[in-house]
C-alpha positions in Angstrom: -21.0 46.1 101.9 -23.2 43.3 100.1 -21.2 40.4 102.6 -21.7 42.3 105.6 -26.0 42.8 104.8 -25.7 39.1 103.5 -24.0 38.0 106.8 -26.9 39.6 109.0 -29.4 38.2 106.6 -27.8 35.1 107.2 -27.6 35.0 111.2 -30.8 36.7 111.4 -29.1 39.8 113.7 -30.3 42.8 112.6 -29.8 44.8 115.8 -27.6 47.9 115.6 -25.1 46.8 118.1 -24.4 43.6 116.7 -21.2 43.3 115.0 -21.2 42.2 111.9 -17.5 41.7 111.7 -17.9 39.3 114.9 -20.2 37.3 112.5 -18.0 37.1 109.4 -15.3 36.1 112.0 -18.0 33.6 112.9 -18.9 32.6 109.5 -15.1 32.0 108.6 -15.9 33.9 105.5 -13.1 35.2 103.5 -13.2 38.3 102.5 -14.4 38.9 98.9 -10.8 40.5 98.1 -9.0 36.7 99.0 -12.0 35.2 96.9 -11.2 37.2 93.6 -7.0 36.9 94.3 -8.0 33.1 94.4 -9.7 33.0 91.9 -7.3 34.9 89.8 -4.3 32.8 90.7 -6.2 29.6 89.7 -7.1 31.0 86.5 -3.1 31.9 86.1 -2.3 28.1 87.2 -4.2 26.8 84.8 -3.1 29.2 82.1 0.6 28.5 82.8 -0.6 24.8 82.6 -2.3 25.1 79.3 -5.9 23.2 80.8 -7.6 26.2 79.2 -7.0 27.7 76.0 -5.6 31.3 76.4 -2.2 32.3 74.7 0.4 32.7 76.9 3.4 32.7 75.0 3.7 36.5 76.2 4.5 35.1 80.3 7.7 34.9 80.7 9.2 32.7 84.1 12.1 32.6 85.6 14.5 30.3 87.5 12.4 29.8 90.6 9.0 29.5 89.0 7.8 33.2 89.6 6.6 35.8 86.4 8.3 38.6 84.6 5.6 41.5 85.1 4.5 42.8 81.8 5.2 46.6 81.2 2.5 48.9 81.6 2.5 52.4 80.6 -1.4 53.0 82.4 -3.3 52.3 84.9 -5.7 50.5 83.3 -3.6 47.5 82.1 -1.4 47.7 85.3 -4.9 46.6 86.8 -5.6 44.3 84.5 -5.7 40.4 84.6 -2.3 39.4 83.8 0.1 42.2 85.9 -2.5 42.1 88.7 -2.3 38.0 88.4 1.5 37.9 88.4 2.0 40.0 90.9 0.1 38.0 93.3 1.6 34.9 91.9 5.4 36.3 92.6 3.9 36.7 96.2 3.0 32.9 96.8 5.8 30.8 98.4 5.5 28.0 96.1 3.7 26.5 92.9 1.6 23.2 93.3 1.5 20.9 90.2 -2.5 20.2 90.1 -5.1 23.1 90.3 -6.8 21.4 93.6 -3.4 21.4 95.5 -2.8 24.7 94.0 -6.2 26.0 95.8 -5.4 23.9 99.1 -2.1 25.7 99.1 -3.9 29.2 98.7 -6.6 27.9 101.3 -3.7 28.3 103.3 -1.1 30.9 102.3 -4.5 33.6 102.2 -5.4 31.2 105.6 -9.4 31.2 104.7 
């Protein structure tokens, strides 16, 4: 809701029968869904990289680079950072070894 009033703010097209979802296509803005997966895998590259300082001794990988998916019993932490994380990781084709190749390959594989 907040992109789509930001998007008519920002082609100055108020008029009711303007589509706003012709001007995000026109825009070439991603959706704010691709921006927070993005930003979630980065923060899970980096992790599994150790350039910031969170424990991860509890992720688990296997043979072809891809997360064990922590148990959850709830909702709540089956929604939480790391399932939700790795389960969007174990989607991505491949892993990049530095965190701006890593976002150039999500550019790419989310196609913003």
């Amino acid at each position: 809701m907040v992109q789509r009033s930001a998007a008519r703010y920002v082609q100055n097209d108020y008029h009711y029968t303007s589509s706003v979802t012709n001007m995000l296509r026109e825009l070439k803005w991603s959706t704010l869904e691709q921006r927070r997966n993005q930003a979630s895998l980065t923060m899970l590259h980096k992790i599994h990289n150790k350039q910031v300082n969170v424990d991860h001794s509890h992720l688990t990988t296997t043979r072809n680079n891809k997360f064990l998916i922590p148990h959850s019993n709830t909702k709540h932490h089956m929604n939480s950072f790391f399932p939700r994380a790795i389960r969007l990781w174990n989607e991505l084709p491949t892993d990049a070894p530095t965190v701006p190749a890593f976002a150039s390959g999500l550019n790419k594989f989310y196609a913003f």
